[in-house]
C-alpha positions as CSV (number, residue, x, y, z in Angstrom):
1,X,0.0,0.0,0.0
2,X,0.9,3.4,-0.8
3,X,1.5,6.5,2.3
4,X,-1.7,7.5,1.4
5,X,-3.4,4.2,2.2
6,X,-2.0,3.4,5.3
7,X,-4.5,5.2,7.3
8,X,-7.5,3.4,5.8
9,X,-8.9,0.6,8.8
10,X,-11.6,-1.1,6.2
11,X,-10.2,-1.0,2.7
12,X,-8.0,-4.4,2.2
13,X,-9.4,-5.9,5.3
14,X,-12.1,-8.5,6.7
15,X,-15.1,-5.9,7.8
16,X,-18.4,-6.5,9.2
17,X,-21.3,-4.3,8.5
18,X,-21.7,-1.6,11.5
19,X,-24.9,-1.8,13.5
20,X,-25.8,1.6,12.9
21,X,-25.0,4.9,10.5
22,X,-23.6,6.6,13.8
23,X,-21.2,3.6,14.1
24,X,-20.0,3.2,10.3
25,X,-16.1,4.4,9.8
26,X,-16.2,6.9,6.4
27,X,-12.7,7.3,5.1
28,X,-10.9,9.1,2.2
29,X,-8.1,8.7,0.1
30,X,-6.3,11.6,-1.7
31,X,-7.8,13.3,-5.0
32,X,-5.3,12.1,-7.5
33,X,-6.3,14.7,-9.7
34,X,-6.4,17.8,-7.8
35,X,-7.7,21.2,-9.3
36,X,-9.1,19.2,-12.2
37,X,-13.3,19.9,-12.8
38,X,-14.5,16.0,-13.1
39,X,-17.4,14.3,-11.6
40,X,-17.6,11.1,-9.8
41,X,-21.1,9.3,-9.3
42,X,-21.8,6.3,-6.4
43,X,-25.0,4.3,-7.3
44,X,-26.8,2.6,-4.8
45,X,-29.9,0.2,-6.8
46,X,-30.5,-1.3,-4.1
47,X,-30.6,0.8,-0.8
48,X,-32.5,-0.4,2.6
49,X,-33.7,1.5,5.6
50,X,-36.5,1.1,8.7
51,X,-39.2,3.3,8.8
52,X,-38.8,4.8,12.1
53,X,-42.1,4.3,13.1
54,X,-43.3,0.7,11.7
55,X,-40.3,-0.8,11.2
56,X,-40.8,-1.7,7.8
57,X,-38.3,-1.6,5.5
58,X,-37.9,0.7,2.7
59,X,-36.3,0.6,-0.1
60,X,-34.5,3.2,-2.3
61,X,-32.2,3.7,-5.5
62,X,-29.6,6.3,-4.3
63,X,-27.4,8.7,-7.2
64,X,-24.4,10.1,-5.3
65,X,-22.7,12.8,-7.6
66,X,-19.7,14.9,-6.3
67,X,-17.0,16.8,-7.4
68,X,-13.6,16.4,-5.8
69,X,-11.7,19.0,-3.5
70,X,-8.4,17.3,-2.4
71,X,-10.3,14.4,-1.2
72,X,-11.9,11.0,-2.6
73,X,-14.4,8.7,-0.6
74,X,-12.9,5.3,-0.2
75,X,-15.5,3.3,-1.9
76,X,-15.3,0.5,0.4
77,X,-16.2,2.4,3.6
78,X,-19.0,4.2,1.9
79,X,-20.4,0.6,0.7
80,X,-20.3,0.0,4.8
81,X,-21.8,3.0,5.4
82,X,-24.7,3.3,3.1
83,X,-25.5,-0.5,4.3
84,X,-25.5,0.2,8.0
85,X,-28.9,1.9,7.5
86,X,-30.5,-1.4,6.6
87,X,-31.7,-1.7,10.9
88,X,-31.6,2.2,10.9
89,X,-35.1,3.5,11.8
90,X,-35.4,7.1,10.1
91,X,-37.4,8.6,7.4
92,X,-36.6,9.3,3.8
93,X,-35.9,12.5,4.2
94,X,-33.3,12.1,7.2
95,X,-31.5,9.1,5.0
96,X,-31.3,11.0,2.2
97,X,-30.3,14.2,3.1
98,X,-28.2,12.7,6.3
99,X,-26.1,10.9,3.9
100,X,-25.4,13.8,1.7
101,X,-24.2,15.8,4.9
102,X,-21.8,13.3,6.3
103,X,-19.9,12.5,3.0
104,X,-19.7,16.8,2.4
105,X,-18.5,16.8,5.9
106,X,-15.6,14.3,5.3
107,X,-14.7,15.3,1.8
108,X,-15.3,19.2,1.9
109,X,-15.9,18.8,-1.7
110,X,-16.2,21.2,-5.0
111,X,-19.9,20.3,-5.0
112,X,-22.3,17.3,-4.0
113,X,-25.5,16.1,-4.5
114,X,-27.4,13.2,-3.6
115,X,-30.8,12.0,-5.1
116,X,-33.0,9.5,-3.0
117,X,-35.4,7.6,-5.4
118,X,-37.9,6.3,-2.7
119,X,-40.3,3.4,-3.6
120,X,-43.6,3.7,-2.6
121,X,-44.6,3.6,0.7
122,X,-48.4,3.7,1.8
123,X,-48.8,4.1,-2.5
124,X,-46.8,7.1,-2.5
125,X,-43.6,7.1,-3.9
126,X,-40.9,10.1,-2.1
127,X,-38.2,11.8,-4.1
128,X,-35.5,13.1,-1.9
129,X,-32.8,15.7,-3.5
130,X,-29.9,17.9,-1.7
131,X,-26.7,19.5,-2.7
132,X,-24.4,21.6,-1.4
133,X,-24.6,24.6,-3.9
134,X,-25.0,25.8,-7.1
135,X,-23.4,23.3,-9.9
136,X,-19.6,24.3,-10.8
137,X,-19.4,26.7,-13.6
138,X,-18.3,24.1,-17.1
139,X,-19.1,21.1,-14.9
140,X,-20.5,18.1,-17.1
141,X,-23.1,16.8,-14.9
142,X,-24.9,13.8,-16.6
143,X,-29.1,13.6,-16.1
144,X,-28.9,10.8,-12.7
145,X,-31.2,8.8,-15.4
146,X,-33.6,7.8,-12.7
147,X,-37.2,7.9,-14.3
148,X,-40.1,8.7,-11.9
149,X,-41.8,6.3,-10.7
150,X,-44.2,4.6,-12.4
151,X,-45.8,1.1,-11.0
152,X,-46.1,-1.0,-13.4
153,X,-46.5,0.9,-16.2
């Protein structure tokens, strides 16, 4: 492993899934490319949380879009993070939008957005969006090619 690498806990290593959001480790690796405008996208198909209140599950397609400062998100840590919310008890709104917060916090990046595409839930399905800002001047920022829903149909 390189200097950079050393610090990482998860990457490289036999990891269980943490318990809760609070208790998953988010780590970050140096931007290779610093100072250059270029966009990195996570997709998460397949994302489960409680509701807080039934304890249901819910399920969601998550689009992660950022744009680096001097930091990366290791990809393995964010995999354990974004699955520690599968016993986590919290609305769409709080996933969503809590998710987008922590990763900003730890990367301080250019820009970031995340977009929750909630199934339905009592027939309803709930969109969740948040970024950070306005979208870098010259940025190419693809469509997150998530159609709304639509049942069956």
């Amino acid at each position: 492993m390189s200097h950079y690498t050393d610090a990482l806990t998860q990457l490289g290593a036999n990891t269980t899934l943490p318990q809760s959001p609070e208790e998953a480790v988010l780590e970050r690796v140096p931007n290779p490319q610093p100072g250059t405008l270029y966009t990195v996208r996570f997709t998460q198909p397949e994302f489960t949380s409680l509701c807080p209140i039934t304890g249901q599950p819910d399920f969601a397609h998550l689009v992660i879009d950022y744009v680096p400062g001097d930091w990366l998100v290791e990809s393995k840590s964010l995999k354990l993070f974004l699955g520690s919310f599968r016993n986590h008890g919290a609305f769409h709104e709080d996933c969503t939008v809590g998710i987008g917060k922590r990763i900003a916090e730890l990367l301080d990046p250019q820009w970031l957005r995340i977009g929750g595409y909630w199934y339905p839930r009592g027939g309803m399905p709930i969109d969740v969006f948040w970024q950070t800002g306005a979208v870098p001047q010259g940025l190419w920022l693809p469509d997150q090619g998530v159609p709304t829903y639509r049942g069956r149909g």
